[in-house]
C-alpha positions in Angstrom: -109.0 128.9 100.4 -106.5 127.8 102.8 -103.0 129.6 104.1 -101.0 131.0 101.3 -104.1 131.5 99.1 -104.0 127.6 98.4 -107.3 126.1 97.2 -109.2 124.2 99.6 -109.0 120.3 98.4 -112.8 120.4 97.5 -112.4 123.4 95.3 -109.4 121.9 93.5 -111.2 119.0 92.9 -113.7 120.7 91.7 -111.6 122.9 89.5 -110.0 119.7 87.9 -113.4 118.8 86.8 -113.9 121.6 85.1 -111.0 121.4 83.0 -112.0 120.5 79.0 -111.2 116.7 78.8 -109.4 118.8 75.1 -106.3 119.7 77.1 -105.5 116.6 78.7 -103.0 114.3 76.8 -104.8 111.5 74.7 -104.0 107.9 75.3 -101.5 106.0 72.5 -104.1 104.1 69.9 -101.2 101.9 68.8 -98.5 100.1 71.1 -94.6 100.8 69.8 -93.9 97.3 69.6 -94.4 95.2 66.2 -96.8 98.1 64.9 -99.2 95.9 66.8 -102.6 97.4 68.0 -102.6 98.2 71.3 -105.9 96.2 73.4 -108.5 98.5 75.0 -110.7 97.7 77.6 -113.9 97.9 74.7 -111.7 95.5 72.7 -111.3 92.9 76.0 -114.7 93.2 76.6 -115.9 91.8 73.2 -112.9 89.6 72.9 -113.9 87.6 75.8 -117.8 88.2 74.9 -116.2 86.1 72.2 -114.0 83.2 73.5 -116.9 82.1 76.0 -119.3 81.4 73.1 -116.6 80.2 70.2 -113.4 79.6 71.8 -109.9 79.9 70.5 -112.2 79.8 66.9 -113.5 83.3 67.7 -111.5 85.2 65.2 -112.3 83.3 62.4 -116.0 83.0 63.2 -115.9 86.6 63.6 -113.9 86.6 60.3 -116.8 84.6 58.5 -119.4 87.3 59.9 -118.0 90.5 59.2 -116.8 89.3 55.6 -120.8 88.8 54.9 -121.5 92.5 55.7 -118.7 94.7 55.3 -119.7 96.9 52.5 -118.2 96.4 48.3 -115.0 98.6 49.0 -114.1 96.0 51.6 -114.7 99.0 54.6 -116.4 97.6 57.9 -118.9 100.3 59.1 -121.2 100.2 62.3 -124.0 99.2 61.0 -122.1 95.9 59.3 -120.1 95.3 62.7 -123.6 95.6 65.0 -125.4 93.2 62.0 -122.2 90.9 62.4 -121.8 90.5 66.2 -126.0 90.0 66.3 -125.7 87.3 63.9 -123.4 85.4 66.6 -125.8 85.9 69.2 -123.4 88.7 70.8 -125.6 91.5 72.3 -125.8 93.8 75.6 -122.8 96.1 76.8 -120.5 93.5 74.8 -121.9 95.1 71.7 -122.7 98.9 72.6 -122.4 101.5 69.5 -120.1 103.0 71.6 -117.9 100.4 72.2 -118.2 99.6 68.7 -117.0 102.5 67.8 -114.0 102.6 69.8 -113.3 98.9 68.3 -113.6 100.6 64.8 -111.4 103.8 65.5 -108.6 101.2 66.9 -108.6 99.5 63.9 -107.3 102.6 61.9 -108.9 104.6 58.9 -111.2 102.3 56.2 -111.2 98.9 58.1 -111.6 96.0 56.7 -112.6 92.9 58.5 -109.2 91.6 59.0 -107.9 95.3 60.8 -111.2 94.6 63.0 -110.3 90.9 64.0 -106.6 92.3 64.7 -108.0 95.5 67.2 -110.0 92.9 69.3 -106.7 90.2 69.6 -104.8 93.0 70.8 -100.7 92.6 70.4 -98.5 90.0 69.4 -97.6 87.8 72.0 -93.7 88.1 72.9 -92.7 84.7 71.5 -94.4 85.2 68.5 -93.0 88.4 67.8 -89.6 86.6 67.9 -90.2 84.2 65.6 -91.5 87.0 63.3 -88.5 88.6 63.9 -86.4 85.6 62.8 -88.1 85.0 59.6 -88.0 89.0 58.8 -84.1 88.7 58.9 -84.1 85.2 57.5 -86.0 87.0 54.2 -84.2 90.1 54.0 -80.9 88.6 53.8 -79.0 91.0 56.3 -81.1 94.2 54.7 -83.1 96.3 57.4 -86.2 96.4 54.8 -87.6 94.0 52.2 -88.7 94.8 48.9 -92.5 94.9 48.3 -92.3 93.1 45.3 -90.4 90.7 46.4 -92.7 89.8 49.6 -95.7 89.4 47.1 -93.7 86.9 44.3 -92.5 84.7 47.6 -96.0 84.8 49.7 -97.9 81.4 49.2 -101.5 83.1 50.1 -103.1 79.4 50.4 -101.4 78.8 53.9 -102.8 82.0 55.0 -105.2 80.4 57.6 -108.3 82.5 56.8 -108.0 80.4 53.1 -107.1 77.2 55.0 -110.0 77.5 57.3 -112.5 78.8 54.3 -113.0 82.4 55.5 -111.5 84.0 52.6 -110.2 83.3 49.0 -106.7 83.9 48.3 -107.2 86.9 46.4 -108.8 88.1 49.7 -106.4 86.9 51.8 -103.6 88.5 49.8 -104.9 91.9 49.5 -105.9 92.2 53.0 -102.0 90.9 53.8 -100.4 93.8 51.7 -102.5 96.2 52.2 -100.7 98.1 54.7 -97.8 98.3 52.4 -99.9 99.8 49.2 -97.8 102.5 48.0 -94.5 101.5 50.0 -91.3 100.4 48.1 -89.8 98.4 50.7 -91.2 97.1 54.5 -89.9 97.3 57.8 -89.8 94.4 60.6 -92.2 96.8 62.4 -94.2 96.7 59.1 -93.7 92.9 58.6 -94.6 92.2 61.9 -97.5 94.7 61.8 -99.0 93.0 59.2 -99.4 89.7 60.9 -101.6 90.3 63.9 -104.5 89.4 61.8 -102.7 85.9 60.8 -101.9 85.5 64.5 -105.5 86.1 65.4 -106.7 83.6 62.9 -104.1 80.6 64.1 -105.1 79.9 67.6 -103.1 76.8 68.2 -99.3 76.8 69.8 -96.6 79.1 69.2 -94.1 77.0 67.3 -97.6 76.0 64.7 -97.9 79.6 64.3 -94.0 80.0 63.3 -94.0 77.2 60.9 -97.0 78.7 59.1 -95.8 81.9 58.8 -92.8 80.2 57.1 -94.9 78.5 54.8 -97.0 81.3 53.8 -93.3 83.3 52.8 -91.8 79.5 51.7 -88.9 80.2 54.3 -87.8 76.4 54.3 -86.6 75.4 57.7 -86.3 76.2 61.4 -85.5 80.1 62.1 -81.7 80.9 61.8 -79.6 80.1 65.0 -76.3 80.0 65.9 -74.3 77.1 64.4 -73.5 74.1 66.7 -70.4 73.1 67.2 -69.7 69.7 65.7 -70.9 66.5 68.1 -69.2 63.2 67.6 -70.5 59.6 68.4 -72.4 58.5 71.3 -70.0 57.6 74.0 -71.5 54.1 74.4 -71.1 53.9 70.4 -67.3 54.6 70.4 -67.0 51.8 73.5 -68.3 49.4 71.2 -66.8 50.3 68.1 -63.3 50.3 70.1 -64.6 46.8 72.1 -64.6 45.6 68.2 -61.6 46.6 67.0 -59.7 45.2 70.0 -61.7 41.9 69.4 -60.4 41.8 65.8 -57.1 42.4 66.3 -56.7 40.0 69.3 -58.3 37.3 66.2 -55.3 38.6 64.2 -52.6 37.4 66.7 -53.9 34.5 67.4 -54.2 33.9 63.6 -50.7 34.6 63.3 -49.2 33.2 66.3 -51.0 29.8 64.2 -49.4 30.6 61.2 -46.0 30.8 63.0 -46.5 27.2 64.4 -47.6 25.8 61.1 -44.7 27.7 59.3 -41.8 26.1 61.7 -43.6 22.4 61.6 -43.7 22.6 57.8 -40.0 23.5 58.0 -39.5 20.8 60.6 -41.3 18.2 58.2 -39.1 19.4 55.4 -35.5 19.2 56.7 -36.8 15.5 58.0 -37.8 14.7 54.6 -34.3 16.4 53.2 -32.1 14.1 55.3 -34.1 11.0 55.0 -33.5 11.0 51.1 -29.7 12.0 51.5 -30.7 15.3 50.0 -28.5 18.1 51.5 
């Protein structure tokens, strides 16, 4: 000990050690924003294990593997995720049991292949959150929540891009959408944006793609709801001409008449000619 009765740095160090790893404050599982999951370090590991062999395909390859093994109830276990990432040639630390494991308790209670791909992508990226956003408020119409029933009348499950890209039927694709709302009367934009990590996993192209077919797949027709624009005339080189062409046709239309004039007053001048020539007053 040092002055004061003050552990020396070695013992507190040691000390800390010692302390049960129980009392220290766990880590979040879940990030606040969008009810997306939040990305561990197991979850980058694999996720780039991933995008070196497939690409920006990953998800849906991983999709297509883990829907061949995950067990009747639809609930991925070890066993089916280790037989699925050894299938795509995915081995060493990449695919540890305990990484694995970690993967599996981040993708919540009874996961399905879908809550698997969504653990590994990680969060929605800001710009698609927006635009999930948008269409949440474009759907509910100025309410803060949307009626469950309502979501699953509108949703057209055949642009879900797991049944666009053949990794699921629509059934699949439908019950694997709603499934976080079983039970629920009404959903959230934290809920509604939640529920499309997996559908941002499986659409690796651009940002405004992804927006358009999450649009489609709630047949939300046109571009997400903006302020309206104020009211823009003509071109300015269009109004030049239109203007150069009216001046043109009126100049035609004094000419015109200064013609008539000076036919007018020679027909008169004829006439009055003709009138005294015959003695006619």
């Amino acid at each position: 000990k040092g002055r004061g009765g003050a552990a020396h740095p070695a013992q507190a160090l040691a000390m800390e050690r010692e302390v049960p790893s129980a009392i220290a404050p766990a880590a979040p599982l879940r990030a606040a924003q969008g009810g997306a999951p939040w990305k561990p370090a197991d979850a980058m590991l694999l996720c780039r294990e991933l995008q070196s062999r497939f690409g920006e395909e990953w998800s849906l390859a991983l999709l297509r593997a883990l829907r061949k093994l995950q067990a009747p109830d639809r609930v991925l276990d070890l066993n089916g995720f280790q037989m699925a990432l050894r299938s795509l040639g995915v081995t060493g630390p990449a695919a540890s049991p305990a990484l694995l494991r970690g993967v599996l308790r981040e993708a919540g209670a009874s996961p399905g292949a879908e809550d698997v791909v969504s653990a590994i992508h990680g969060a929605l990226k800001p710009a698609r959150a927006e635009a999930l956003r948008a269409l949440f408020r474009d759907l509910a119409g100025g309410s803060d929540t949307i009626p469950v029933p309502a979501l699953r009348r509108r949703c057209n499950v055949l642009e879900h891009p797991a049944v666009k890209a053949g990794s699921a039927s629509a059934e699949d694709a439908l019950r694997s959408l709603t499934r976080p709302w079983l039970g629920r009367e009404a959903v959230s934009e934290a809920d509604f944006l939640a529920a499309h990590v997996a559908v941002s996993a499986l659409h690796p192209g651009d940002d405004r793609g992804f927006a358009r077919r999450c649009r489609a797949l709630w047949r939300s027709e046109g571009a997400p709801s903006a302020a309206p624009r104020a009211p823009q005339g003509p071109p300015a080189a269009q109004v030049a001409r239109v203007d150069q062409a009216r001046r043109q046709v009126l100049q035609e239309g004094v000419r015109w008449s200064a013609r008539a004039r000076a036919l007018l007053e020679r027909l008169r001048k004829v006439m009055r000619g003709g009138h005294r020539s015959s003695g006619v007053p």
